[in-house]
N, C-alpha and C positions, 0 to 999 in steps of 0.2 A: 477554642480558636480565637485567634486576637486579631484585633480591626484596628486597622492605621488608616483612618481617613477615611475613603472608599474603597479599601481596597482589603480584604480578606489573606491573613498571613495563615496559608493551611499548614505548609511543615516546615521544617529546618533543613535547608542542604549543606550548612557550612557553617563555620565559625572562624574568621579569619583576625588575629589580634584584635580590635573595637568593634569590627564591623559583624554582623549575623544576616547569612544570607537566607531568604522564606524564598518559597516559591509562591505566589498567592495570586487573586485572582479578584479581576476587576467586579465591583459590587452592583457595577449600572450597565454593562456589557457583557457580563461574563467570560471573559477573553483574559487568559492565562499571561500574568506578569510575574517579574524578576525585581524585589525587593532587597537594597543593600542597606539595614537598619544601623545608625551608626556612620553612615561612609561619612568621610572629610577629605575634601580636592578638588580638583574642578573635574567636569566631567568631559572627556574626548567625543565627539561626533565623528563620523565617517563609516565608509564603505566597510561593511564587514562587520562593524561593531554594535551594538544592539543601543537600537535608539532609546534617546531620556524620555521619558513618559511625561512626571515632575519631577520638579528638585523641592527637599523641601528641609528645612534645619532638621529634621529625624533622619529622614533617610533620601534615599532616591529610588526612584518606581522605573523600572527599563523595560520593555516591549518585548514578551517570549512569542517568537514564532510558531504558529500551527506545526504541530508533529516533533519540532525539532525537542530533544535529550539530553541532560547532562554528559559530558564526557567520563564522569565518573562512572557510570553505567558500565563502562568498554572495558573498565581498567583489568588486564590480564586475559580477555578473553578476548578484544579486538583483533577484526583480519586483519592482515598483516599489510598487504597492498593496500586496501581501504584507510588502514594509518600511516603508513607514507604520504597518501594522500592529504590527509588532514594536517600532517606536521608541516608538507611544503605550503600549504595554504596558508597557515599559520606563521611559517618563517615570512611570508612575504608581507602578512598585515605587520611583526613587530618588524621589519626593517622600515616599511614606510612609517610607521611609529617614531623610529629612530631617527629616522632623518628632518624629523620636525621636532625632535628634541623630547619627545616620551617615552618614560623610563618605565615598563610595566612586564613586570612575571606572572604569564597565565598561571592557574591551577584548574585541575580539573571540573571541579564543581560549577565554576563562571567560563569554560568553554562549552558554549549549545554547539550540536551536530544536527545534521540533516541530509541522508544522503550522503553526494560531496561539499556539502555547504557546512561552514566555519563560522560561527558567531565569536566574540571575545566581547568578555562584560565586565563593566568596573573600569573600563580604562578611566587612568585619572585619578584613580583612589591612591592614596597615600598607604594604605595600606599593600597596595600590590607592588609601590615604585621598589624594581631591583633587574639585577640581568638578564635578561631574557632568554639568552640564550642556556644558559646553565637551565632555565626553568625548563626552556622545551625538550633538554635534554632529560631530564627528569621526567616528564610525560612522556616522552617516548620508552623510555627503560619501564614505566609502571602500567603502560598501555600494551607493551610486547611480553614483558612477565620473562617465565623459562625458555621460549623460544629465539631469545635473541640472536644465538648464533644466525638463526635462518633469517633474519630481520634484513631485509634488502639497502636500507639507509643504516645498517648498525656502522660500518665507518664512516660514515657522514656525518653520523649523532656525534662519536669517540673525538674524530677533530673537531667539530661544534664545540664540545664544551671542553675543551683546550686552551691555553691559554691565546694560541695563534688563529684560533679558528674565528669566523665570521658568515654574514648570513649567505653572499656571494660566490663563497665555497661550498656553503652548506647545497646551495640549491645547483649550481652546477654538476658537485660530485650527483646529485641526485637524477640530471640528468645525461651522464655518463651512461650509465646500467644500459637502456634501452636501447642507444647508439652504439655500442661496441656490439652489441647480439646480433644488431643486422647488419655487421659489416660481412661480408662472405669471406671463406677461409683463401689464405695462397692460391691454392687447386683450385679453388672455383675462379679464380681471377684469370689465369692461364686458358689463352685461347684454344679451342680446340683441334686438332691433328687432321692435317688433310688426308687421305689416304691416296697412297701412291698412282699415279695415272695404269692402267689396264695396258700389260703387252700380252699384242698378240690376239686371236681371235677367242682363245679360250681360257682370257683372264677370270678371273673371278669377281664378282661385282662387287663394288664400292658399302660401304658399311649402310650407306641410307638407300641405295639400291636393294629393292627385294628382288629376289628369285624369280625368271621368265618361267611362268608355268605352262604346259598346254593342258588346256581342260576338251576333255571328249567326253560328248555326251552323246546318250544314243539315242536313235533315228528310230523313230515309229514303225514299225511295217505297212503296206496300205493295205487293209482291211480286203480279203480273198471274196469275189462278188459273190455274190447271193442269188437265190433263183430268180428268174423275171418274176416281177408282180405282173398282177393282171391288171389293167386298166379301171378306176373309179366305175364302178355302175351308179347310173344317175338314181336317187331316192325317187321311188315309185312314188305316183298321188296319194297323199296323205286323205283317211277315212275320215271321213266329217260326222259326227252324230250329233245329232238335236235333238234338245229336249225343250221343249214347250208346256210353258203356264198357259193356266187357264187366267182370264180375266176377273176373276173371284178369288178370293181365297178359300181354300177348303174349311176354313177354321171363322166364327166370327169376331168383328172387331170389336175389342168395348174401349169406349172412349172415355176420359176421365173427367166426370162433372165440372161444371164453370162454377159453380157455388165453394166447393173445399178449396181451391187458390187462393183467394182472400184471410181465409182462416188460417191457413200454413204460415201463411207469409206474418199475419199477426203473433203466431205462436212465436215463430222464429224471433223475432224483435222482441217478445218479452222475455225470451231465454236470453238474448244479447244483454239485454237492461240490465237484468238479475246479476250473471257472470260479471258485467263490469262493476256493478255495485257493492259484489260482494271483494273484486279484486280491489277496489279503492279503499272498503273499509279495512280491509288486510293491511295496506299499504299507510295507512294515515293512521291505524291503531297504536295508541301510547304502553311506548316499550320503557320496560321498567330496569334497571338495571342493578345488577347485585351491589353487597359492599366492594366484593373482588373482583372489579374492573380488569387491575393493570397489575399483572404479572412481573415480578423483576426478578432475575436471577444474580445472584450474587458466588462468585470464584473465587479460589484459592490457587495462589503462583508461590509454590509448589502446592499442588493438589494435596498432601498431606497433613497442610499446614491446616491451623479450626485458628477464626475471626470469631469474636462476637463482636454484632450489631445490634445497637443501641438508637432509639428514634428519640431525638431530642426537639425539632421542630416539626408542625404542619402546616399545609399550607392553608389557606381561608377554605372553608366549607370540607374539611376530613374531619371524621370524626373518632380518627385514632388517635387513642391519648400518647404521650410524650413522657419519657422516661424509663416505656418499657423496653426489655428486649425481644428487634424484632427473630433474630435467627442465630444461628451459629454457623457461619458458612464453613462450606459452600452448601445453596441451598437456594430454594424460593420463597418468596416474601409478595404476597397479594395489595395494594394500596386501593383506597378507597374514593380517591382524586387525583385527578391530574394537578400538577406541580410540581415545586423544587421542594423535596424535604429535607432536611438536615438531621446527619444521624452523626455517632460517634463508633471508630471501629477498636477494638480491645484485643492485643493480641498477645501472650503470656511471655512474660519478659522484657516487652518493651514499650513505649509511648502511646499514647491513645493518641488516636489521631481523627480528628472531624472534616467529614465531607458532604456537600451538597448536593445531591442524588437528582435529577429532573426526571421524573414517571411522564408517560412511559419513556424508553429508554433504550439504549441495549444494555448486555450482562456489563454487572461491575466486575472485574478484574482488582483483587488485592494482593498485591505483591507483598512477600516475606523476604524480606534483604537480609 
């Protein structure tokens, strides 16, 4: 892994004529920067554009957003609305570009996404100054793939990058689509038909007139009388029985000594003593803890694919050596301290590539591109 400064260059996303673009990541923060090694120009600020971190005669350091992705990512398998979206976002940062006199052709690798959110990176570099429009048209063709017939902005892109086209057009036609869908057809614009006034007493009623119905329902019978009852007889005097104690109890009483109170009540207290003493020494007893603390799971994107991981640094106080291999993912791998370790991942046919691991953690995820 190569160190520019403070700043950690973990892999290569591009190679633009001088410039080499790293994704890497701040040494004193840990917070994920965009490194142009190489760049020559001055660099643009504004709305949209991924702010300068340094500038510095090597390269220049730019500000990556939490979450946000190369565009490259999308390429061929982006929704289709979702990139509409991203290209009119885009046509509006390079016209305001344009009209302050910046000439720059995104490519995918220096466009972050997010959601609906639109970074552009490098503005400024000499290496990117050229038409813009012909470029967006070109990410949109390699962003939509074989589906372009169904691409809702496809004649917007076609006159985009024409010789007549512009960004004015561009973004207009794109607001066409949704305004002509909700206009309502002829027929529904056409008022609707009175129906003719009723002659006579046994016209037929009007279309929003329902049917006069009569509803008949039926009438209870009144219930056919019953025999007389006979009148309440008042409840006779209720029988009283008594039963009377004797002033003694049949049985004698035994009372329970004044001397055992005292004692109970000691006993009880020394049982209290014991339980909490023995719950504190439970409680305050030195727990000892294995070498295999901290669990880490390590993934394969696609699950088919085999990683080896390689442990190349520890942190202060591990006592796992450095050089060995820890796994062949996917897999788990036990660590023996909290920290950042630094491992190298090897994957058959292509780059090794070095990352900084922080235990504990959640799963690593390695993607196979």
């Amino acid at each position: 892994m190569e160190v520019l400064g403070n700043y950690w260059l973990r892999r290569i996303l591009a190679r633009i004529a001088t410039v080499t673009v790293y994704e890497g990541q701040d040494t004193r923060t840990g917070m994920p920067v965009l490194v142009l090694k190489g760049a020559q120009g001055n660099p643009v600020q504004g709305e949209g554009i991924l702010a300068l971190l340094e500038e510095t005669p090597e390269a220049w350091v730019l500000e990556w957003p939490i979450g946000a992705v190369p565009l490259s990512q999308y390429l061929g398998v982006a929704d289709l609305e979702r990139t509409a979206h991203w290209l009119r976002e885009m046509a509006q940062l390079l016209a305001a570009l344009e009209a302050q006199g910046v000439r720059y052709a995104p490519v995918p690798e220096l466009c972050l996404v997010k959601g609906k959110r639109v970074w552009l990176a490098g503005v400024g570099l000499e290496a990117l100054a050229g038409e813009g429009r012909k470029a967006v048209a070109a990410l949109a063709r390699a962003l939509v793939g074989e589906r372009w017939p169904e691409f809702p902005l496809a004649k917007a892109v076609e006159a985009l990058e024409s010789s007549a086209g512009s960004w004015e057009g561009f973004l207009g036609k794109g607001e066409e689509a949704p305004v002509a869908a909700s206009e309502p057809s002829p027929e529904a614009q056409l008022p609707p038909r009175e129906a003719p006034p009723p002659s006579g007493e046994d016209a037929s009623p009007g279309p929003g007139e329902g049917k006069k119905r009569l509803s008949v329902e039926p009438v209870p019978e009144p219930e056919a009388p019953g025999p007389p009852q006979e009148p309440e007889r008042p409840p006779s005097r209720p029988r009283v029985v008594r039963i009377e104690e004797r002033e003694e109890p049949s049985f004698p009483v035994l009372e329970p000594s004044r001397e055992r109170g005292p004692r109970l009540a000691l006993a009880a207290l020394l049982l209290a003593v014991l339980l909490l003493g023995g719950v504190g020494f439970w409680l305050l007893r030195p727990r000892s803890q294995g070498p295999g603390g901290y669990t880490m799971e390590f993934r394969t994107d696609p699950p088919t694919e085999r990683a080896e991981v390689i442990l190349l640094e520890v942190p202060e106080g591990s006592k796992m050596l450095p050089g060995r291999v820890l796994l062949t993912a996917p897999g788990r791998v036990e660590f023996d301290q909290k920290g950042v370790y630094r491992l190298r991942i090897r994957v058959a046919g292509r780059d090794p590539v070095d990352y900084l691991l922080e235990v504990p953690g959640p799963p690593l995820t390695i993607k196979v591109r």
